[in-house]
Structures are given as structure tokens and as C-alpha cells.
C-alpha positions as CSV (number, residue, x, y, z in Angstrom):
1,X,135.5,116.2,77.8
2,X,137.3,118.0,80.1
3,X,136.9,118.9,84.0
4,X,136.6,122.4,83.2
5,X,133.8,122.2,80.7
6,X,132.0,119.4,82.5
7,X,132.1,121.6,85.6
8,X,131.2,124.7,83.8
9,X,127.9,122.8,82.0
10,X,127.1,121.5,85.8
11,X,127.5,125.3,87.2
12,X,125.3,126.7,84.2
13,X,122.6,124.2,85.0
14,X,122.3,125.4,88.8
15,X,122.2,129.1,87.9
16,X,119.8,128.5,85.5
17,X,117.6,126.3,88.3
18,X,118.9,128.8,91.0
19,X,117.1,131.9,89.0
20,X,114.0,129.9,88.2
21,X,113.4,128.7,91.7
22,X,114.5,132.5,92.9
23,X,116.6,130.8,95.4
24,X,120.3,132.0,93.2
25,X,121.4,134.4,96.4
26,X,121.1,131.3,98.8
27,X,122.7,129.2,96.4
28,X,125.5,131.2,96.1
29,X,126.2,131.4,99.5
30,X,126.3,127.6,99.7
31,X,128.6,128.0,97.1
32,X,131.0,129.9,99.5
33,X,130.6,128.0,102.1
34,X,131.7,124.9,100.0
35,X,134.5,126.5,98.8
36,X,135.7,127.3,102.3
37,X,134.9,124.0,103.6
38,X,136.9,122.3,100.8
39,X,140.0,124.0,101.8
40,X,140.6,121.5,103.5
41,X,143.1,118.9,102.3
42,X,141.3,115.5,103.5
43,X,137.7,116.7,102.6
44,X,139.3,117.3,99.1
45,X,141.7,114.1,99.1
46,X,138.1,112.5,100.5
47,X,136.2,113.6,97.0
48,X,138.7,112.8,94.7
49,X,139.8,109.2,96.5
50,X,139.0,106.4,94.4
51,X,139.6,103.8,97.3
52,X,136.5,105.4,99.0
53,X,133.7,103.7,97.9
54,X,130.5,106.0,96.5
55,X,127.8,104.9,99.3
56,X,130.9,106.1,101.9
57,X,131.2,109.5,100.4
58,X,127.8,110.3,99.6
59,X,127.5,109.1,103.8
60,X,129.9,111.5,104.5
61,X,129.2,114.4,102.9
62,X,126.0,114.3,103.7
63,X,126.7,114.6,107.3
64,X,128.8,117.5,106.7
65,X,127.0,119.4,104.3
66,X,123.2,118.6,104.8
67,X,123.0,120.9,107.7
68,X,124.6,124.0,106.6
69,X,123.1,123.8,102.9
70,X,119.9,124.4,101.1
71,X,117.7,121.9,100.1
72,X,118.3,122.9,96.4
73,X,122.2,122.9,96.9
74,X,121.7,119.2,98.8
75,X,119.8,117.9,95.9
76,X,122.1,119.2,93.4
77,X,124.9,117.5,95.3
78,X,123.1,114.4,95.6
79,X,122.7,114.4,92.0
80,X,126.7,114.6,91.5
81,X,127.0,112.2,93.6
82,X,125.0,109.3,92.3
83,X,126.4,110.4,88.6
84,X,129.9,109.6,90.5
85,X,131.1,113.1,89.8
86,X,132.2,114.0,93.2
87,X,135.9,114.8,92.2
88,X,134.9,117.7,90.0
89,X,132.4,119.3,93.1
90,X,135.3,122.0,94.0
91,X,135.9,122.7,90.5
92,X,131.7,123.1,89.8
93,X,131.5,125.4,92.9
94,X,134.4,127.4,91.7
95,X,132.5,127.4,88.1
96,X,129.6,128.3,90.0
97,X,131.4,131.3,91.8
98,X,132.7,132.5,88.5
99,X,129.3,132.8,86.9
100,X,127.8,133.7,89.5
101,X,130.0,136.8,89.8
102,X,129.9,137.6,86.0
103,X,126.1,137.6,85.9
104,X,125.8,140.3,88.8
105,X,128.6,142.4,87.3
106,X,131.0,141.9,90.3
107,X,135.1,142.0,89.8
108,X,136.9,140.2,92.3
109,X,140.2,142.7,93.1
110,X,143.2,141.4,95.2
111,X,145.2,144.1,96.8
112,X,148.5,143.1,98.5
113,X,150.2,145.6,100.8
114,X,153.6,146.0,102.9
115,X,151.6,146.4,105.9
116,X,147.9,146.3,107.1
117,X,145.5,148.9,105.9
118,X,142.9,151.1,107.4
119,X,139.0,150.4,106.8
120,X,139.1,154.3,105.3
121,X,142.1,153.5,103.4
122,X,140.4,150.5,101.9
123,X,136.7,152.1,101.1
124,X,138.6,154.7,99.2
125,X,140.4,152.3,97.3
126,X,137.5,150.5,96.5
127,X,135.8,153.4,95.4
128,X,138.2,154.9,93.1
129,X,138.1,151.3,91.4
130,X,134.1,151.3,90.9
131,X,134.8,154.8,89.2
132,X,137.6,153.7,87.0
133,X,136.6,151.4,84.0
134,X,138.8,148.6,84.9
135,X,136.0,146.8,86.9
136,X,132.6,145.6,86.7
137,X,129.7,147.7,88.4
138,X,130.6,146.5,92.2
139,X,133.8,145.5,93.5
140,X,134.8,142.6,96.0
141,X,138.0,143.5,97.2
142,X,140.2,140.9,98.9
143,X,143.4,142.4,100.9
144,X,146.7,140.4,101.8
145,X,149.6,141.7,103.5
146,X,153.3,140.8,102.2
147,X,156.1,142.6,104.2
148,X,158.3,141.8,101.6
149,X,156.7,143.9,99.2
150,X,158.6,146.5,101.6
151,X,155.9,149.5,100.5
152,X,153.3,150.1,97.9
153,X,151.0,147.7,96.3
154,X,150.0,145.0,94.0
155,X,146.6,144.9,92.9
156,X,145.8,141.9,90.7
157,X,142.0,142.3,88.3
158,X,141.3,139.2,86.5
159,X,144.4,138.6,84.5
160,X,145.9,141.8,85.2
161,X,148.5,142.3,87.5
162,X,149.6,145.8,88.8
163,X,153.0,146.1,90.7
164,X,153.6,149.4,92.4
165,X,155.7,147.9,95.2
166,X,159.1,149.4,96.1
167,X,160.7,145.6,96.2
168,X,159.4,145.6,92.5
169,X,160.7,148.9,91.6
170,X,164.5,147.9,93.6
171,X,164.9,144.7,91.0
172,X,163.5,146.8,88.1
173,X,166.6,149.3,88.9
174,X,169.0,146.7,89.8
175,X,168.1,144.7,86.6
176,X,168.8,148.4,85.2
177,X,172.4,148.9,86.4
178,X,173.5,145.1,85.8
179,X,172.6,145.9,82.4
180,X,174.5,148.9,82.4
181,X,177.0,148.7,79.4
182,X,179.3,152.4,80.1
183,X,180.4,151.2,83.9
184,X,183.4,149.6,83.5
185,X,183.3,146.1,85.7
186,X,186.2,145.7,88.5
């Protein structure tokens, strides 16, 4: 069986505990809180390391995560642990994330600009999207600044992706007059 579907399975299980126990909210900021502290490269390397052994890890990442987690996210990791699972906790937590999201109704948006934008500028973005029927009933909207986009936007739902940057538009019209068969070549 795959990652993916193992990881899925384990994320379906701790939603399904998370809304029994009516502790899902607190799990789910775990959740984020993983994902951020996974970002970096030797806690990952750490997990999926086979030369590490399992008592090592489970040492380890309890003294990094106990703290700062629930008990119910602490004993759900535990549980990974002793099932030696602990290479696909990143993937389960972004399994998690994705269900999570899809059982409150919340699309995840990713704008991209030339150039910082203003918190009004922003809110009224994020409003027009909540009225449009592209996204889900509330919108978390991530922003990212690319000066080489040189002006506009791209706003990326899901699996869409929605170019309306000038640097996209300047290869659009120079693929446009390369192709150009009446302009004789010199």
C-alpha cells in the first residue's frame, strides 16, 4: 500500500478521534505546528533515517514535541512510533491538514505578487473570492512576493492556476511574434 493511502487512513482515524473527543481544533493546530517544525531538513532526515534506531527517535521526538503538543496528538504519535511508521508522520500531518480543511469548507488560495500588498488590498481580495464560486465557504489566503512577475498576479486554487502577470503576458506576446509567419526574417 502506498504512503499516501497509509497516511490518508492514519489522518482519517485522528479526525474521527479528534471529533469524538471534541478536541479536533487543538488537534489541528498540532497539526500546524508539526508541519512547521518538520521544515526542517534534519528533523525530517531524523524520521525517515533508517540508521537511527526506533528507541532513539521515539527519545527524540518526544523531547521535541511533548511539550508543545496535546496529549491526544502525543499519543497518536506514540502510537506511530511503536508501529515504526515514523517516516510517513509529515505525510499523515499533511493528510491531516488536507482533511481537516475539506471538512470545515476552507480553500487554501496562494496569491503571488510583483511587490508587497496592503492589508486593505488583501481583505478585498479575499472577499471577492468568498463571493465568487471558485472557493469553499472561508478562504485562507497565503501571499508571496516574486519581483519577477514584474506586475499583476498569480493566484493558484487547488489545481488551478491563474496567471495575470505582465512577465506572463511579455512571453505570451513574444511567443506570439516568433510565430509570426508574414514578417519576413533578416
Amino acid at each position: 500500500m502506498s504512503a499516501t493511502r497509509i497516511a490518508s487512513r492514519y489522518a482519517k482515524s485522528l479526525i474521527d478521534f479528534g471529533n469524538e473527543q471534541g478536541q479536533l481544533e487543538a488537534i489541528a493546530t498540532d497539526m500546524k505546528w508539526f508541519l512547521e517544525a518538520v521544515k526542517s531538513k534534519d528533523l525530517l532526515n531524523l524520521l525517515k533515517s533508517p540508521i537511527v534506531s526506533q528507541g532513539k527517535k521515539s527519545e527524540i521526538f518526544r523531547a521535541i514535541f511533548e511539550p508543545n503538543l496535546s496529549k491526544t496528538t502525543n499519543t497518536f504519535f506514540n502510537i506511530i512510533l511503536s508501529k515504526g511508521r515514523e517516516a510517513i508522520i509529515p505525510e499523515i500531518a499533511n493528510e491531516f491538514d488536507l482533511q481537516y480543511k475539506s471538512l470545515k469548507h476552507i480553500s487554501t488560495v496562494k496569491l503571488t505578487t510583483a511587490s508587497p500588498l496592503a492589508d486593505g488590498v488583501i481583505e478585498s481580495i479575499k472577499s471577492k473570492l468568498l463571493a465568487s464560486n471558485i472557493t469553499d465557504e472561508k478562504v485562507e489566503l497565503e501571499t508571496a512576493v516574486n519581483p519577477d512577475l514584474l506586475g499583476g498576479y498569480v493566484l493558484e486554487i487547488g489545481d488551478k492556476l491563474y496567471d495575470d502577470s505582465i512577465a506572463y503576458k511579455l512571453n505570451k506576446l513574444k511567443k506570439e511574434f516568433s510565430d509570426n509567419k508574414y514578417v519576413k526574417a533578416y
